[in-house]
N, CA, C and O atoms as CSV, one atom per row, in Angstrom:
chain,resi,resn,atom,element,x,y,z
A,1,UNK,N,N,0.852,-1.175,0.000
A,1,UNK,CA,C,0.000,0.000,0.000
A,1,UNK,C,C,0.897,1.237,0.000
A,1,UNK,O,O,1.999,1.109,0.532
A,2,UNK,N,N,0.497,2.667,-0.640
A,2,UNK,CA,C,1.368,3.505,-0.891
A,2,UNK,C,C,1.442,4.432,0.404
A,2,UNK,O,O,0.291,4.725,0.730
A,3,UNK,N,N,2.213,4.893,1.101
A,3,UNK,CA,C,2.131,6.022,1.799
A,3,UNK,C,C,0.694,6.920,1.913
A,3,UNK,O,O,0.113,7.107,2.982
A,4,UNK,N,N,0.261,7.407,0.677
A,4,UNK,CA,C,-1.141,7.913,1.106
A,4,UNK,C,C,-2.197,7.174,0.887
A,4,UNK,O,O,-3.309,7.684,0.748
A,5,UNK,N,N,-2.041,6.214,0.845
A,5,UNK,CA,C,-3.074,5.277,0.390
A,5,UNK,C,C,-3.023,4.698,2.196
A,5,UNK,O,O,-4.118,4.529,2.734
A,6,UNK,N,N,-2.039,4.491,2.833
A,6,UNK,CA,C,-2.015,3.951,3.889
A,6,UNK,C,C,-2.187,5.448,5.025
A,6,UNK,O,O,-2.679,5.196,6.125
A,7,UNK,N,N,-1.918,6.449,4.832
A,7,UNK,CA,C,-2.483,8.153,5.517
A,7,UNK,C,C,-4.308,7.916,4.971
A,7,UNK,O,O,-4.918,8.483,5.877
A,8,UNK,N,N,-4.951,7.584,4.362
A,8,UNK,CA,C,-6.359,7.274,3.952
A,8,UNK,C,C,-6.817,6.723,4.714
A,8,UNK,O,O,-7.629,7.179,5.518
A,9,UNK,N,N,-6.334,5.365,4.650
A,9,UNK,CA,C,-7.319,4.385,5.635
A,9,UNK,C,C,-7.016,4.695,6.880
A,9,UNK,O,O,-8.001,4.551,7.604
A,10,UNK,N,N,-5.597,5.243,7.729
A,10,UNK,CA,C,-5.709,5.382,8.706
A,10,UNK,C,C,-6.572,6.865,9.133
A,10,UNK,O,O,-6.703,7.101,10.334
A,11,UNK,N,N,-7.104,7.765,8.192
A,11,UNK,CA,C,-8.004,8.657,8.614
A,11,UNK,C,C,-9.173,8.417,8.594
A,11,UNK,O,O,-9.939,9.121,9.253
A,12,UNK,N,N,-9.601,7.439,7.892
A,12,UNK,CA,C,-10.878,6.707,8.088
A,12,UNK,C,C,-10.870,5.718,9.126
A,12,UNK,O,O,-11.903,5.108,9.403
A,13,UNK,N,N,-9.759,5.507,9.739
A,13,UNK,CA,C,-10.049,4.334,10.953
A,13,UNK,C,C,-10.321,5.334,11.973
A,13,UNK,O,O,-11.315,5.254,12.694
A,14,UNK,N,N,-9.493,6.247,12.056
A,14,UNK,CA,C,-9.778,7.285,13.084
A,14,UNK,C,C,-11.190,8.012,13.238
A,14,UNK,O,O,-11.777,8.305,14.279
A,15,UNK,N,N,-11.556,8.212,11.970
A,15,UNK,CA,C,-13.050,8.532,11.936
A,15,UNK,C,C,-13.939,8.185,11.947
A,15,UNK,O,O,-14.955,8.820,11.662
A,16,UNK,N,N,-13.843,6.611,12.410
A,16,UNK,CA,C,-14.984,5.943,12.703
A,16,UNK,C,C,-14.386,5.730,13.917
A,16,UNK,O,O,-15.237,5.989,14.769
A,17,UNK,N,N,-13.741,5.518,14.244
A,17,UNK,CA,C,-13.464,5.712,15.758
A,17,UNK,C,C,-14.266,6.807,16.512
A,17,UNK,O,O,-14.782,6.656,17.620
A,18,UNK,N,N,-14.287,7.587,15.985
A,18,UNK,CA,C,-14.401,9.195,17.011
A,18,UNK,C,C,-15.876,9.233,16.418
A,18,UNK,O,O,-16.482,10.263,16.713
A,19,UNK,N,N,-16.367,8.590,15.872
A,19,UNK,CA,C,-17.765,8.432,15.500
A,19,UNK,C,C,-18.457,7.200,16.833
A,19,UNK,O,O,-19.420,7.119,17.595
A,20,UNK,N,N,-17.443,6.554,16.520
A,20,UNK,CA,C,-18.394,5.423,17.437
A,20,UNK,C,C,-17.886,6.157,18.996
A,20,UNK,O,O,-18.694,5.824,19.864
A,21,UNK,N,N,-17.067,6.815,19.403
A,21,UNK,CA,C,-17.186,7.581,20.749
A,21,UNK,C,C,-17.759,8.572,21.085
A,21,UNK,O,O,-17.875,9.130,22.177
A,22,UNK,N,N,-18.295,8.888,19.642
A,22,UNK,CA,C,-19.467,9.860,20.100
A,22,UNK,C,C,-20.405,9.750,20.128
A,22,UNK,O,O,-21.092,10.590,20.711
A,23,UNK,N,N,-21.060,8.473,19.416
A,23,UNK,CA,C,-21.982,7.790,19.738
A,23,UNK,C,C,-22.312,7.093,21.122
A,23,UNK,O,O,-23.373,6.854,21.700
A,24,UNK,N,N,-21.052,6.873,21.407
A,24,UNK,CA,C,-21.190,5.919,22.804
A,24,UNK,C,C,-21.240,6.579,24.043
A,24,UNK,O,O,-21.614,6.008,25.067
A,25,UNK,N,N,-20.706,8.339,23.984
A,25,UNK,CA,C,-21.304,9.544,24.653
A,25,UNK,C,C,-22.438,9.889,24.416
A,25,UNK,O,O,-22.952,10.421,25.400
A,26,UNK,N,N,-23.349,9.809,23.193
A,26,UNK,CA,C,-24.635,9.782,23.015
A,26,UNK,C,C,-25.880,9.437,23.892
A,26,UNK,O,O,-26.732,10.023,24.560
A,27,UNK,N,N,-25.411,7.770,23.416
A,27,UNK,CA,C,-25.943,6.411,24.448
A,27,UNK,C,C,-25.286,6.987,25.939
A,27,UNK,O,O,-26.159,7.660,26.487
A,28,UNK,N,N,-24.397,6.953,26.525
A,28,UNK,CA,C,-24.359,7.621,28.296
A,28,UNK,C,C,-25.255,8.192,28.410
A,28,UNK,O,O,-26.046,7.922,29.313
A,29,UNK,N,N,-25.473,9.218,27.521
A,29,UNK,CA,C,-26.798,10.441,28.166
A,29,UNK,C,C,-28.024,9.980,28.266
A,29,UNK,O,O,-28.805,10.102,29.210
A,30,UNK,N,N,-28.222,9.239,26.869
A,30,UNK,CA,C,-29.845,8.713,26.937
A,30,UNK,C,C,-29.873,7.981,28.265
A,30,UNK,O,O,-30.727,8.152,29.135
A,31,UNK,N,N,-28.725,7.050,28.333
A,31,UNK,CA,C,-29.549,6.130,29.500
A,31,UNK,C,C,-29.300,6.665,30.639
A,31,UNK,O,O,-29.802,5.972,31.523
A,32,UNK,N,N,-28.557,7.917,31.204
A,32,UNK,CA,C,-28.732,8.619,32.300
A,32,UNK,C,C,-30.033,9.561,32.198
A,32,UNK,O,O,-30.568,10.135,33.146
A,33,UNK,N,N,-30.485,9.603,30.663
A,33,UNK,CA,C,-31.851,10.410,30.932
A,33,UNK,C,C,-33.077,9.162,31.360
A,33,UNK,O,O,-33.911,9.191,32.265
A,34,UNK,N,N,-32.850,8.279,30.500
A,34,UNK,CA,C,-34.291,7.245,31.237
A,34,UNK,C,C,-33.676,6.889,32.518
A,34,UNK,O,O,-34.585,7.512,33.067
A,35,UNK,N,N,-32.930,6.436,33.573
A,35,UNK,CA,C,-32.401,6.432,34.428
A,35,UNK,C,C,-33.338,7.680,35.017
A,35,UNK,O,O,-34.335,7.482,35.710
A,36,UNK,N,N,-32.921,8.811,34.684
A,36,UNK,CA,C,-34.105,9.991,35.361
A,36,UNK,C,C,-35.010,9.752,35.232
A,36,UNK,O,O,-35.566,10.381,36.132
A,37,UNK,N,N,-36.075,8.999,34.486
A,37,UNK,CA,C,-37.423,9.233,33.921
A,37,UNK,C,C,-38.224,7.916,35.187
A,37,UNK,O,O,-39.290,7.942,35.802
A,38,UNK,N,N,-37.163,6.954,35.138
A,38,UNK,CA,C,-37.410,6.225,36.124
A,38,UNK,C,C,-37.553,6.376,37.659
A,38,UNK,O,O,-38.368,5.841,38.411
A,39,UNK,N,N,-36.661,7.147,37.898
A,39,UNK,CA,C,-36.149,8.120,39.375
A,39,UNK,C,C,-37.595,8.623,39.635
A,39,UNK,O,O,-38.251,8.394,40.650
A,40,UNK,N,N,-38.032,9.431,38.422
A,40,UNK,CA,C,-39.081,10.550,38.220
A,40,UNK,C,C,-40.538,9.818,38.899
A,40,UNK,O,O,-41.447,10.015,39.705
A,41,UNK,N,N,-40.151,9.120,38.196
A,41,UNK,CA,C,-41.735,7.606,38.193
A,41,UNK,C,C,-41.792,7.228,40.086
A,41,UNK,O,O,-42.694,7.657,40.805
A,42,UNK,N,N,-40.694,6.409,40.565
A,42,UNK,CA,C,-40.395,6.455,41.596
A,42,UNK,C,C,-41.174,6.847,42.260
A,42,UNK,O,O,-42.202,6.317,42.680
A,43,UNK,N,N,-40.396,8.646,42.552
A,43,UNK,CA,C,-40.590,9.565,43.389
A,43,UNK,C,C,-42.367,10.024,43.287
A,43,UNK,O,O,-42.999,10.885,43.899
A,44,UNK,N,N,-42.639,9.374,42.602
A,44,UNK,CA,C,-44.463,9.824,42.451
A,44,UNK,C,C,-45.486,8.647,42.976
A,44,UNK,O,O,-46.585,8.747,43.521
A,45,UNK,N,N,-44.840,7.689,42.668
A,45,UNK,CA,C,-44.977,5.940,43.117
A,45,UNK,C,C,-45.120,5.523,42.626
A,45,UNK,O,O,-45.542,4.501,43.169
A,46,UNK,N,N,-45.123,5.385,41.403
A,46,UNK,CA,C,-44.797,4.309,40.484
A,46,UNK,C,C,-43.675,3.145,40.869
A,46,UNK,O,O,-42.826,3.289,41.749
A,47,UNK,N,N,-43.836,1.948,40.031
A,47,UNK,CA,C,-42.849,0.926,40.276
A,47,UNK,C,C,-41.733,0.789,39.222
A,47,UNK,O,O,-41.808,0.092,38.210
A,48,UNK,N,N,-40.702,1.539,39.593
A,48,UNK,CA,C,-39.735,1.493,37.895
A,48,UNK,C,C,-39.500,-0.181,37.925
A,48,UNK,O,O,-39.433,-0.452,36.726
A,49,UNK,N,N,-39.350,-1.373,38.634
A,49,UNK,CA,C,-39.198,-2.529,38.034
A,49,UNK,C,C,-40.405,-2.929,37.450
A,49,UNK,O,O,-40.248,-3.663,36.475
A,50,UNK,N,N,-41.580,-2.666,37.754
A,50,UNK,CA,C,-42.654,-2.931,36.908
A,50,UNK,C,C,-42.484,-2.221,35.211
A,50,UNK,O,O,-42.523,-2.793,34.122
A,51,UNK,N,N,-42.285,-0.745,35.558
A,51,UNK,CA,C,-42.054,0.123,34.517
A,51,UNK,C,C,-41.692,-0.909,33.425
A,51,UNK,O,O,-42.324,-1.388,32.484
A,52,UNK,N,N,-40.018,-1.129,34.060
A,52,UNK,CA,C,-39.292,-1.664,33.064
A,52,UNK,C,C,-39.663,-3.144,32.329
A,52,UNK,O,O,-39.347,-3.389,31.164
A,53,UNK,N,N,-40.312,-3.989,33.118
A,53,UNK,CA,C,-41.098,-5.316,32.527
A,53,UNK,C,C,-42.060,-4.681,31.118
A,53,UNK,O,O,-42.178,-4.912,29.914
A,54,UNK,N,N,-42.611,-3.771,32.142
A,54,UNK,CA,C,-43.773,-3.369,30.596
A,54,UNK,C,C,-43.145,-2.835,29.329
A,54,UNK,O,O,-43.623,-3.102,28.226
A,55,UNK,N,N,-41.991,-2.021,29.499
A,55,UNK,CA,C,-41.586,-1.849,28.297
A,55,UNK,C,C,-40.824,-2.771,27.711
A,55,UNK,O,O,-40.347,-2.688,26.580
A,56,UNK,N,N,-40.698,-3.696,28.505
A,56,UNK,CA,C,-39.513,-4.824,27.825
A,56,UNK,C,C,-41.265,-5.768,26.930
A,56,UNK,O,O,-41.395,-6.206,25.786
A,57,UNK,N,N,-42.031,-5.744,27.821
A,57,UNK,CA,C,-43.126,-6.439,26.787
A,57,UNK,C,C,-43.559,-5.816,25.500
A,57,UNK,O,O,-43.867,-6.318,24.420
A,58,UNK,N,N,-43.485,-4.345,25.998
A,58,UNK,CA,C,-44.100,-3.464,24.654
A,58,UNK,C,C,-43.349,-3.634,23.314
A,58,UNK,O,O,-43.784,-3.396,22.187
A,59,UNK,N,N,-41.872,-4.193,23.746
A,59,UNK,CA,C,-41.072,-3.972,22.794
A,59,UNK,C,C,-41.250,-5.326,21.862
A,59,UNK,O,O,-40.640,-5.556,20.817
A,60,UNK,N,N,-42.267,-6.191,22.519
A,60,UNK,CA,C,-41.914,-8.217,22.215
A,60,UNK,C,C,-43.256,-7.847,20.850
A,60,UNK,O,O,-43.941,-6.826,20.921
A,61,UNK,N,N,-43.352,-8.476,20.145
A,61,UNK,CA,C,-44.091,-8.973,19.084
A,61,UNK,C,C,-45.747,-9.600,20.066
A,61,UNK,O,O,-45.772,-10.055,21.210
A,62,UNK,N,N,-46.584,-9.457,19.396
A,62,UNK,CA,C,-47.738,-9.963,20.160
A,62,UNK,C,C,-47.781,-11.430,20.124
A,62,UNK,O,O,-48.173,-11.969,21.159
A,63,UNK,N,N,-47.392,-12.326,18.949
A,63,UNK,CA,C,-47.148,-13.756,19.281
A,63,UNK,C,C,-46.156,-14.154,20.403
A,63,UNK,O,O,-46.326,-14.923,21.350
A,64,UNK,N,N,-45.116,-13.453,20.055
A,64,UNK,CA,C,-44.023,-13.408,21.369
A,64,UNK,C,C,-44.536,-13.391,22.471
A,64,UNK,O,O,-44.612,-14.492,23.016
A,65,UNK,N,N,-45.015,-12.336,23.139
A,65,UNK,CA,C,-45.859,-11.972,23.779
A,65,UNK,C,C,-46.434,-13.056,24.531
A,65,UNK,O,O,-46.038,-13.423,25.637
A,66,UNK,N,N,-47.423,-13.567,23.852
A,66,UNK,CA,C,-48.365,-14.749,24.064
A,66,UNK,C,C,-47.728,-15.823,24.747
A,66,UNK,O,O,-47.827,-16.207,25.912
A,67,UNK,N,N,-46.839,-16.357,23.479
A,67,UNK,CA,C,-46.177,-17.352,23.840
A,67,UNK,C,C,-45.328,-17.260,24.877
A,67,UNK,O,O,-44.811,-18.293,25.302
A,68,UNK,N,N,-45.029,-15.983,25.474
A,68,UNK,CA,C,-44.125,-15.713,26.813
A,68,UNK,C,C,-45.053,-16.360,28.124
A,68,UNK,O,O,-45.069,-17.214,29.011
A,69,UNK,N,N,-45.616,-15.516,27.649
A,69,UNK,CA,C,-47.013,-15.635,29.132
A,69,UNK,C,C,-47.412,-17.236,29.149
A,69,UNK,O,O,-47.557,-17.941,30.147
A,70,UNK,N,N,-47.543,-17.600,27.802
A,70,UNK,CA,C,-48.300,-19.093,28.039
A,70,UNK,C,C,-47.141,-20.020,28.954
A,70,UNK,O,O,-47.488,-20.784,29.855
A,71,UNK,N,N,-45.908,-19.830,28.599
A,71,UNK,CA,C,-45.089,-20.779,29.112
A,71,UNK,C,C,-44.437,-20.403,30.554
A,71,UNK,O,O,-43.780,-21.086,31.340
A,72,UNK,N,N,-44.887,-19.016,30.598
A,72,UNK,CA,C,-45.129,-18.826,32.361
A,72,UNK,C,C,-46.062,-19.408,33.011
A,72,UNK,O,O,-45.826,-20.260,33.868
A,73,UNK,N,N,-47.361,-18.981,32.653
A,73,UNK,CA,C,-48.266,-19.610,33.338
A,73,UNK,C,C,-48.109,-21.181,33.343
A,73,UNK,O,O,-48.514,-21.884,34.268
A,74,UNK,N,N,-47.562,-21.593,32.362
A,74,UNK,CA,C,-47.299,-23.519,32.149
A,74,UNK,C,C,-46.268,-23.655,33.257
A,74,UNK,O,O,-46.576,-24.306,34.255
A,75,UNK,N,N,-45.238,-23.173,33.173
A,75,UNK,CA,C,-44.174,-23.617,34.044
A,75,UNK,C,C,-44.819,-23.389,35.936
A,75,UNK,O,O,-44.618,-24.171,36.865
A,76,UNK,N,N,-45.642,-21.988,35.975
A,76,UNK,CA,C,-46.607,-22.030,36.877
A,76,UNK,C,C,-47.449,-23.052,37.717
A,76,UNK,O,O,-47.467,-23.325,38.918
A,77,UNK,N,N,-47.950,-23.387,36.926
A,77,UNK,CA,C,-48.856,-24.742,37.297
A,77,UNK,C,C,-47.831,-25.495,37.581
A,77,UNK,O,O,-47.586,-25.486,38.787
A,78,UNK,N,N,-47.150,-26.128,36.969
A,78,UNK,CA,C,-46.557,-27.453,36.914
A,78,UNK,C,C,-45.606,-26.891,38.319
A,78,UNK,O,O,-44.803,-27.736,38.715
A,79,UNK,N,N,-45.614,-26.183,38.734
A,79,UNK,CA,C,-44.925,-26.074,40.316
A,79,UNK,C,C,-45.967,-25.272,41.188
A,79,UNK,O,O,-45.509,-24.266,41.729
A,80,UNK,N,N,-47.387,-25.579,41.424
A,80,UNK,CA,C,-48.440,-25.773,42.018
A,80,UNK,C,C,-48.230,-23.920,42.543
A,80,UNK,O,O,-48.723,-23.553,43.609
A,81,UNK,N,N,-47.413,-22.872,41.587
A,81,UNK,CA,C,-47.627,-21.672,41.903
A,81,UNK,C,C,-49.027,-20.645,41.365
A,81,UNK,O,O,-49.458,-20.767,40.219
A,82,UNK,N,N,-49.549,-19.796,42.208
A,82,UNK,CA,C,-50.869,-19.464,41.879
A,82,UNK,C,C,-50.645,-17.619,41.417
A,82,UNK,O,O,-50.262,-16.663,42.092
A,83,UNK,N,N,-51.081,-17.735,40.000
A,83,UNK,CA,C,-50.321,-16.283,39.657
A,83,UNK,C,C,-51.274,-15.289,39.657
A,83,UNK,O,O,-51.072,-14.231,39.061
A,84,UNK,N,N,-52.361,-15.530,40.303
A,84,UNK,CA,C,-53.448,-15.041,40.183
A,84,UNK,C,C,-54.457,-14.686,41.508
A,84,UNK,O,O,-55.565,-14.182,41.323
């Protein structure tokens, strides 16, 4: 590889570098902002571990979904637990 051919790629390695660290300063903030949003919830009474179940469901597919719950409630029964 020639001298600037090899000054090239190493300015493009660098620039995706400093791309993906600024991205990854990005991501810090967001999740110190939901981190707040949760705090927020908290302090009013809400349940942020509930919070967070529901959005982890919101995020599942509705068959997903289904099929989550069914094999809770299955594994449920079959150890005489009452979820209800």
């Amino acid at each position: 590889m020639s001298s600037s051919g090899h000054n090239s790629a190493d300015d493009r390695l660098r620039l995706l570098i400093e791309r993906v660290e600024r991205l990854e300063e990005e991501k810090a903030g967001i999740a110190d902002d939901v981190k707040d949003v949760y705090a927020e919830a908290k302090a009013v009474g809400y349940d942020p571990k509930i919070m967070r179940k529901i959005v982890a469901l919101r995020k599942m597919k509705p068959d997903d979904r289904r099929e989550q719950q069914m094999l809770i409630e299955t594994y449920a029964a079959s150890l005489g637990l009452d979820l209800i």
